[in-house]
C-alpha positions as CSV (number, residue, x, y, z in Angstrom):
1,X,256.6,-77.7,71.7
2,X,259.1,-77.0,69.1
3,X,263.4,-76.1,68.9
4,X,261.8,-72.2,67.9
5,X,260.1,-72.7,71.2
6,X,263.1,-74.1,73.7
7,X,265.4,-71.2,71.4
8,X,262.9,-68.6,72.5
9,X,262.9,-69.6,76.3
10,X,266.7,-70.0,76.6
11,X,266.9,-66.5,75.0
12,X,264.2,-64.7,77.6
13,X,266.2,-66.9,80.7
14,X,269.7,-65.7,79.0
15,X,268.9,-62.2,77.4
16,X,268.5,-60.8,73.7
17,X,272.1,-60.9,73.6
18,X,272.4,-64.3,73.4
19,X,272.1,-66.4,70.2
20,X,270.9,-69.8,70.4
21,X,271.5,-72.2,67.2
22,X,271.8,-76.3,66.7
23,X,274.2,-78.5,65.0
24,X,271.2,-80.1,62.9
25,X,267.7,-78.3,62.4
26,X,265.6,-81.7,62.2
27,X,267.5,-83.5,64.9
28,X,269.8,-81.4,66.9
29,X,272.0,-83.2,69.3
30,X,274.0,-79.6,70.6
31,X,272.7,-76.5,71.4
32,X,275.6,-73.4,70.6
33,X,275.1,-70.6,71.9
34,X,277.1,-67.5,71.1
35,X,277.5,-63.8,72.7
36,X,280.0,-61.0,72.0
37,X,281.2,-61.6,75.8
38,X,281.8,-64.4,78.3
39,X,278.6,-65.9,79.8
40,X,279.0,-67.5,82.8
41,X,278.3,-71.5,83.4
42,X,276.2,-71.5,86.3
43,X,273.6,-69.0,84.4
44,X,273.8,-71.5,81.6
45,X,273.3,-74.8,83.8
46,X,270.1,-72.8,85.0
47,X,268.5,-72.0,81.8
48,X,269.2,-75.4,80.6
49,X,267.8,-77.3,84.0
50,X,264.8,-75.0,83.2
51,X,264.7,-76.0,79.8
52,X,264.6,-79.3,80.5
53,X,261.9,-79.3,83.0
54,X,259.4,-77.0,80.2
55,X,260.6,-79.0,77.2
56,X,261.2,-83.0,77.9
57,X,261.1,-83.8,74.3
58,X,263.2,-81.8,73.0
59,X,265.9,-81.8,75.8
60,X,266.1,-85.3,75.4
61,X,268.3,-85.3,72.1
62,X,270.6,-82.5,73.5
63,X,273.4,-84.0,74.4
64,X,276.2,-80.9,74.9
65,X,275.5,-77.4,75.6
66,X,278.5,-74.9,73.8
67,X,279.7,-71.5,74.5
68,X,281.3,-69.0,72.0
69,X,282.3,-65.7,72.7
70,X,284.9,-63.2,72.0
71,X,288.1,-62.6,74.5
72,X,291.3,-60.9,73.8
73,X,292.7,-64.1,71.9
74,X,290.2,-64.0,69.8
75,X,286.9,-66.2,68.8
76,X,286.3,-69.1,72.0
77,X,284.1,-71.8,72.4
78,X,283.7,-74.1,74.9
79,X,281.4,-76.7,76.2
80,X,279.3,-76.6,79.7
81,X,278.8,-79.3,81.5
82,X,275.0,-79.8,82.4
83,X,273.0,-82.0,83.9
């Protein structure tokens, strides 16, 4: 399995609207993930409990799961706690 791979599941568990990206390409310790509006966490702790069931190896270097979106203030991010 590959990152391309786990990207591709999170985006069919949390729809084409979401964009899934890394902090490093070769050894990515976060997964960011970003949509115009607020996602909520529990959908998130799903996808990622899924994730990590269908892709062991490449779970195992994620270490923090972030959020960005847009809300009245402007551009938010913020981290969901998994696992």
């Amino acid at each position: 399995m590959s990152f391309q791979q786990l990207s591709d599941r999170l985006t069919d568990l949390l729809g084409v609207d979401v964009g899934v990206t890394y902090d490093d390409h070769d050894n990515p310790s976060q997964i960011r993930l970003y949509r115009p509006d607020p996602i909520a966490d529990s959908l998130v702790q799903d996808a990622i409990g899924r994730a990590r069931q269908e892709f062991p190896e490449e779970m195992r270097t994620i270490s923090a799961v972030l959020i960005s979106f847009e809300d009245a203030l402007g551009p938010t991010r913020r981290r969901v706690t998994v696992g």
